[in-house]
C-alpha positions as CSV (number, residue, x, y, z in Angstrom):
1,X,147.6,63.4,96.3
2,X,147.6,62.2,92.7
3,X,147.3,58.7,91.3
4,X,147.4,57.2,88.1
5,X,145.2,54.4,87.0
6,X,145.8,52.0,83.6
7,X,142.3,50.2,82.9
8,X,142.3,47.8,80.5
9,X,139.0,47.5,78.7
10,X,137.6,43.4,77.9
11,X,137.0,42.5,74.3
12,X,133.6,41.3,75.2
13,X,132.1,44.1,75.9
14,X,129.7,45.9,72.7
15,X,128.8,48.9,73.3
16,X,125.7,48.7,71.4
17,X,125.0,45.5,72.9
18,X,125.2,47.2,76.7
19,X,123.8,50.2,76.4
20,X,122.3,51.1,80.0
21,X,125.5,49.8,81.3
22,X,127.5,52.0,79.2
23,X,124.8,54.9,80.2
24,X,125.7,54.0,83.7
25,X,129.2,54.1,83.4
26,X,129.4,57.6,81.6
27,X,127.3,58.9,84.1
28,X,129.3,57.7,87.0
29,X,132.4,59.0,85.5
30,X,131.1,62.4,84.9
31,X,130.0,62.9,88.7
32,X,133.6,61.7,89.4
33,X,135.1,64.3,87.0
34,X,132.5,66.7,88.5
35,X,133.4,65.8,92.1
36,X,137.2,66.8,91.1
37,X,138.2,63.1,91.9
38,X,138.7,62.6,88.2
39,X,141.1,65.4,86.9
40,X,141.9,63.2,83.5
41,X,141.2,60.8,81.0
42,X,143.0,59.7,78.2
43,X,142.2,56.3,75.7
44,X,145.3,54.1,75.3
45,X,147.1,53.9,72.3
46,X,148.5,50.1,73.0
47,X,145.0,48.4,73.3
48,X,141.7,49.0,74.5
49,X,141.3,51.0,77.5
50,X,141.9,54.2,79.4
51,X,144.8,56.5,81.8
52,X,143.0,58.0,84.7
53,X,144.6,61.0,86.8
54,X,142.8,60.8,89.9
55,X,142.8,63.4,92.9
56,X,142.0,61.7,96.3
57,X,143.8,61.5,100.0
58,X,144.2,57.9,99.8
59,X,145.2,54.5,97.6
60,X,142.1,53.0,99.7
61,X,139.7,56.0,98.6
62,X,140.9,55.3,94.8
63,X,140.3,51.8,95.0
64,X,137.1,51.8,96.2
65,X,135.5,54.0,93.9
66,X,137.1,52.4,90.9
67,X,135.8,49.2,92.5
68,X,132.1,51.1,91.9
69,X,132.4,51.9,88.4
70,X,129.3,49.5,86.6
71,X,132.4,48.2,84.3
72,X,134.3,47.0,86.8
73,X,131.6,46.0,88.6
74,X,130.5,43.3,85.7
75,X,133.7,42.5,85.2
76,X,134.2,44.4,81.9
77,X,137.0,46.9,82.7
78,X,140.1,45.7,84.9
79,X,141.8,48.6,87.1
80,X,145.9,47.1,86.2
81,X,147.6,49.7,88.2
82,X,147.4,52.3,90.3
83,X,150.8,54.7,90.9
84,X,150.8,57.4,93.4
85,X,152.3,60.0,91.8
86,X,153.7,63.4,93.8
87,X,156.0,66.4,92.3
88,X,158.6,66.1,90.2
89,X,161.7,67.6,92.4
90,X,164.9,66.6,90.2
91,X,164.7,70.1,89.0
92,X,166.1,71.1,92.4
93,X,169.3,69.3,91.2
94,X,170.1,72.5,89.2
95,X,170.1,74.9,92.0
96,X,172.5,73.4,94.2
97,X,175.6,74.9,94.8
98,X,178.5,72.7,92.8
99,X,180.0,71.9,96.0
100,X,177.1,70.4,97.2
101,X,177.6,67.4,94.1
């Protein structure tokens, strides 16, 4: 199953101010992209932060591991949302006969 997560990043955290954290946190992403967890990740446009698509069999498994990211953790990076996301099916809308409506 996919998910969708919007992070919003805190303005009080420097980069060059934290750099093990920051270390930290690349790192741990990277296993999670490696893992196949983390299929995508895009910055926002609208403020600082990040769009996750994420591969796991539960809401419970997502949260969890966001929960372990070293941002979150110290309270630098807040997970806003998290969307299950499936197929998009409308499409089958086209190939029923008219009678069906």
């Amino acid at each position: 199953m996919q998910f969708f997560a919007i992070a919003e990043l805190s303005d009080r955290i420097k980069y060059d101010e934290n750099p093990s954290l920051v270390e930290e946190e690349v790192r741990y992403v990277w296993q999670l992209h490696k893992s196949g967890f983390l299929r995508a990740i895009n910055h926002r446009l609208d403020r600082r932060g990040v769009v996750l698509t994420l591969e796991a069999d539960s809401l419970d498994h997502v949260q969890k591991t966001l929960d372990a990211l070293p941002l979150v953790r110290e309270g630098f990076l807040d997970i806003a949302s998290i969307i299950p996301v499936g197929p998009y099916t409308s499409y089958e809308r086209l190939f029923r006969p008219e009678s069906e409506g």
